[in-house]
C-alpha positions as CSV (number, residue, x, y, z in Angstrom):
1,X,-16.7,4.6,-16.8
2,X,-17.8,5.0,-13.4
3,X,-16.9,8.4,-12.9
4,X,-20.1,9.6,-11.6
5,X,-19.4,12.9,-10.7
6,X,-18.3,13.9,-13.9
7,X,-21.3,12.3,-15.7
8,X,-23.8,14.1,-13.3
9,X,-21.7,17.4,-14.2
10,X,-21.9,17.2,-17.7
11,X,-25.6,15.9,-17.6
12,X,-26.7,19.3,-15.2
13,X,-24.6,21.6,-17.9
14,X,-27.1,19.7,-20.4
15,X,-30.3,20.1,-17.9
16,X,-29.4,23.6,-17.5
17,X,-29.6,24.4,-20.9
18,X,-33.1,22.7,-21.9
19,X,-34.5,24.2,-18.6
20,X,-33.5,27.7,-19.9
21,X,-34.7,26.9,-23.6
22,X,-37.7,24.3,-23.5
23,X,-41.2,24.2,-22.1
24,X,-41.1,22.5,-18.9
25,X,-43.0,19.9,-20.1
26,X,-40.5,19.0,-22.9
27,X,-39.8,15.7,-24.0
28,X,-35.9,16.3,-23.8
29,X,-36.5,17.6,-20.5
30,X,-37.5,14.2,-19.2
31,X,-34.4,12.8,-21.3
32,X,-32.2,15.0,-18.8
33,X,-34.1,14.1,-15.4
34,X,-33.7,10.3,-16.2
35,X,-30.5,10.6,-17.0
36,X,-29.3,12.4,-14.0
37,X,-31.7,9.3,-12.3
38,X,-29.5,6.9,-13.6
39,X,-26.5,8.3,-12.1
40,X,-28.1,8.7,-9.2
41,X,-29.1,5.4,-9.0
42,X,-25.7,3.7,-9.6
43,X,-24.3,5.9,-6.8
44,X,-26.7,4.1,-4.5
45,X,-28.5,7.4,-3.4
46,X,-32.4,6.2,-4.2
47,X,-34.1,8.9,-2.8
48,X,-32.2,11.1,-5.7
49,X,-32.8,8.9,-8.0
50,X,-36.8,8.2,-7.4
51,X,-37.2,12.4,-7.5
52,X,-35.5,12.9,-10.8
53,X,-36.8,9.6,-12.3
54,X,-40.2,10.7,-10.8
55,X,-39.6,14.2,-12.3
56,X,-39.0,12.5,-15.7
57,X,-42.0,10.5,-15.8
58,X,-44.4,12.6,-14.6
59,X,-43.2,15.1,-18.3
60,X,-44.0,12.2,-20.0
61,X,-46.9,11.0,-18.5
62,X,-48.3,14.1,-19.5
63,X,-46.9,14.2,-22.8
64,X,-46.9,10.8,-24.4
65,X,-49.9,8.5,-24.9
66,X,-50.4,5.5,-22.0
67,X,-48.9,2.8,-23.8
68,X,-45.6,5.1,-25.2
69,X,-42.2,2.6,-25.2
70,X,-40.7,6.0,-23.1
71,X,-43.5,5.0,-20.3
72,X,-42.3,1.7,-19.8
73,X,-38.8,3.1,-19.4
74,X,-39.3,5.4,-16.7
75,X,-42.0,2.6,-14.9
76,X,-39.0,0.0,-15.1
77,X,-36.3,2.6,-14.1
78,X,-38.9,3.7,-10.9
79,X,-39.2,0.1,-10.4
80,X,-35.4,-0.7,-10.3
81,X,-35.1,1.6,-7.8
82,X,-37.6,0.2,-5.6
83,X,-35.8,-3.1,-6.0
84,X,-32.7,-1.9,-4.7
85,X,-34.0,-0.4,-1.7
86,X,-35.7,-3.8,-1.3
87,X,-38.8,-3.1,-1.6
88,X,-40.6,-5.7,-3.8
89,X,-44.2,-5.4,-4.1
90,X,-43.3,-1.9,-5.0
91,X,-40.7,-2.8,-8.0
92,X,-43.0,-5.5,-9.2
93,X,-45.6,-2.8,-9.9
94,X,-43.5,-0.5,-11.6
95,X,-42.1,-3.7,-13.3
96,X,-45.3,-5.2,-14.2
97,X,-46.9,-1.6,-15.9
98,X,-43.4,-1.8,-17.9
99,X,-44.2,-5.0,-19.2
100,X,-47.9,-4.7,-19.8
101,X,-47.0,-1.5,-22.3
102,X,-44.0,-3.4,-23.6
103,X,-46.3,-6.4,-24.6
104,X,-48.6,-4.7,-25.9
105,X,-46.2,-2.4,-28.3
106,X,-43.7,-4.7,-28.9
107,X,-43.1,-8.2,-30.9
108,X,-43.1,-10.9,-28.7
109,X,-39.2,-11.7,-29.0
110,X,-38.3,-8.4,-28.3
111,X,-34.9,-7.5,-26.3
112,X,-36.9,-5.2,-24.5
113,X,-39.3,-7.7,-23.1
114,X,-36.5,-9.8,-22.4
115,X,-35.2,-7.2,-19.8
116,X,-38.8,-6.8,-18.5
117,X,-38.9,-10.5,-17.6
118,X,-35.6,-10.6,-16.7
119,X,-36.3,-7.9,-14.0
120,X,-39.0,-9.4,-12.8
121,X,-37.4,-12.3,-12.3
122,X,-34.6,-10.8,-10.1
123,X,-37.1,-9.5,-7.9
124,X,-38.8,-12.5,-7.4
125,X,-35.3,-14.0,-6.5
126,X,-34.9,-11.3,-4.0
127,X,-38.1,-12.8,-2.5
128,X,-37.5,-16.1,-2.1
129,X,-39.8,-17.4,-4.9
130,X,-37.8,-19.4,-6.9
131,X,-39.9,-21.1,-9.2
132,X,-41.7,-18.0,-10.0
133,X,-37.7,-16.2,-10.8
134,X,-36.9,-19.5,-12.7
135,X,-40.1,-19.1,-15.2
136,X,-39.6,-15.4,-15.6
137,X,-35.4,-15.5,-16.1
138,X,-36.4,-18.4,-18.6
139,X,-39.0,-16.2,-20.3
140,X,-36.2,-14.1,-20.6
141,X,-33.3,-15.9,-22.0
142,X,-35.5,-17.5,-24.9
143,X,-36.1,-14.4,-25.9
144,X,-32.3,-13.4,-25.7
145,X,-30.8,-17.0,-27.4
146,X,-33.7,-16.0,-30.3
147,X,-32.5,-12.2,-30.6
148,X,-29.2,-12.4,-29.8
149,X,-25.7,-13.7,-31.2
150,X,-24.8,-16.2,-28.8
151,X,-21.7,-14.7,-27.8
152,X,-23.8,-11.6,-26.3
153,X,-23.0,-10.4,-22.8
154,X,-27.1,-10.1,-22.0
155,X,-26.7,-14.2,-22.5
156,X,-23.9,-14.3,-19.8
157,X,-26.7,-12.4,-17.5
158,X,-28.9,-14.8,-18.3
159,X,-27.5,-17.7,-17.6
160,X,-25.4,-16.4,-14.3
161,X,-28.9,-15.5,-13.2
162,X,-30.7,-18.9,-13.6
163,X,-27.4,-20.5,-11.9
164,X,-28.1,-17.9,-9.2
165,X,-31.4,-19.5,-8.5
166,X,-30.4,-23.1,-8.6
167,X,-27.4,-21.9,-6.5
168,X,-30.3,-20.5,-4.1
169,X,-32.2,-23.8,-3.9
170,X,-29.3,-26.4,-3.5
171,X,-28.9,-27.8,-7.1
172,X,-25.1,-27.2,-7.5
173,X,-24.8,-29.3,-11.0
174,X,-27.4,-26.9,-12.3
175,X,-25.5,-23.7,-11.2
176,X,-22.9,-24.7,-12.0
177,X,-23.5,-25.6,-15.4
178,X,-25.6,-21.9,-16.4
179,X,-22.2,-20.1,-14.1
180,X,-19.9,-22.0,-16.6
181,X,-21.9,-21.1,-19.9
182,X,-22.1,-17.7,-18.5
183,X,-18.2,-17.4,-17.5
184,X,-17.3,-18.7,-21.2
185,X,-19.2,-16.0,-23.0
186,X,-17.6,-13.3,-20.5
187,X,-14.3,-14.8,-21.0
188,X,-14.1,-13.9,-24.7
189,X,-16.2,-10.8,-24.5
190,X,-13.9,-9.2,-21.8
191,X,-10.7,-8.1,-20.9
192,X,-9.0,-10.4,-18.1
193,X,-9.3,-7.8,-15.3
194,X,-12.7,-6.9,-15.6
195,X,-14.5,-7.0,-12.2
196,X,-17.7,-9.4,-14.0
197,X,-15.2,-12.1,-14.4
198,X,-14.2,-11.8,-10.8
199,X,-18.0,-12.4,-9.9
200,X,-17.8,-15.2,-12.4
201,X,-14.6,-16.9,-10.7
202,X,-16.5,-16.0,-7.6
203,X,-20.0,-17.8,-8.5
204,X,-18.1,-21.1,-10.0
205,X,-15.9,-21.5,-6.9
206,X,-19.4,-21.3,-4.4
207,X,-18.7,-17.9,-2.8
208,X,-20.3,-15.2,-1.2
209,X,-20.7,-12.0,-3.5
């Protein structure tokens, strides 16, 4: 809901708890310290968000075997941060060890490896490299149009993210094509005054975000 404060209240009152009852290596403990990441994170304070997500997988490191689905959580998580604070060689690390462990553990048309490419893709956007954001966001939505009912919002993100990139290199019929596939999907899925069908009015019309 966006009500941060609150969520980070309610997740310490949890935290507090498992602190008091658990080892402080405990599995649930981690649970707690990526959650209060997360909040972090969408506040858009990363230096809070890095330590507890850092707190979080350093538990399961040390609990977990190397190629543990929870791994390539908190690697993708780390990773996201990095992203937003815009540095890229660093998120595509912590991108990249996600997706190695998610490969490996996973079927190849998992969801999960979907948001792996798919995050790898936006940070190759964020770079400039196109080509290289167009093959990984594709890798991703074949995955998705496979997985997924084809009303799904993750297709919406899909497509408005492979418009993005054509946006970026100049081929308007192409953007706008993937914007309007992606605007149609939203358009059922969501009430009229949601704020992602703004950015969808937004990205059809050729504006700045």
């Amino acid at each position: 809901m966006g009500d941060y404060s609150k969520a980070l209240e309610f997740y310490e009152k949890s935290l507090k708890i498992r602190e008091k009852a658990l080892p402080p290596n405990h599995p649930e403990l981690a649970i707690s310290y990526n959650n209060i990441g997360g909040v972090y994170n969408d506040m858009g304070d990363y230096s809070k968000a890095l330590e507890f997500y850092e707190k979080s997988h350093k538990i399961r490191e040390n609990a977990l075997p190397s190629n543990h689905p929870d791994l390539a959580i908190s690697y993708n998580n780390i990773g996201q941060v990095y992203n937003n604070l815009g540095d890229y060689s660093k998120a595509l690390e912590f991108y990249e060890k996600s997706l190695k462990i998610r490969e490996k553990a996973l079927p190849p048309n998992h969801p999960e490896l979907a948001i792996s490419y798919n995050n790898i893709g936006g940070v190759y956007n964020n770079m400039g490299d196109y080509s290289k954001a167009l093959e990984f966001y594709e890798k991703s939505l074949k995955i998705r149009e496979q997985a997924l009912p084809s009303n799904h919002t993750d297709l919406a993100s899909s497509y408005n993210n492979i418009g993005g990139v054509y946006d970026n290199i100049g081929d308007y019929s192409k953007a706008l094509e993937f914007y309007e596939k992606s605007h149609k999907i939203l358009e059922k899925a969501l009430p009229p005054n949601h704020p992602h069908l703004a950015i969808s009015y937004n990205n059809i019309g050729g504006g700045d975000n």
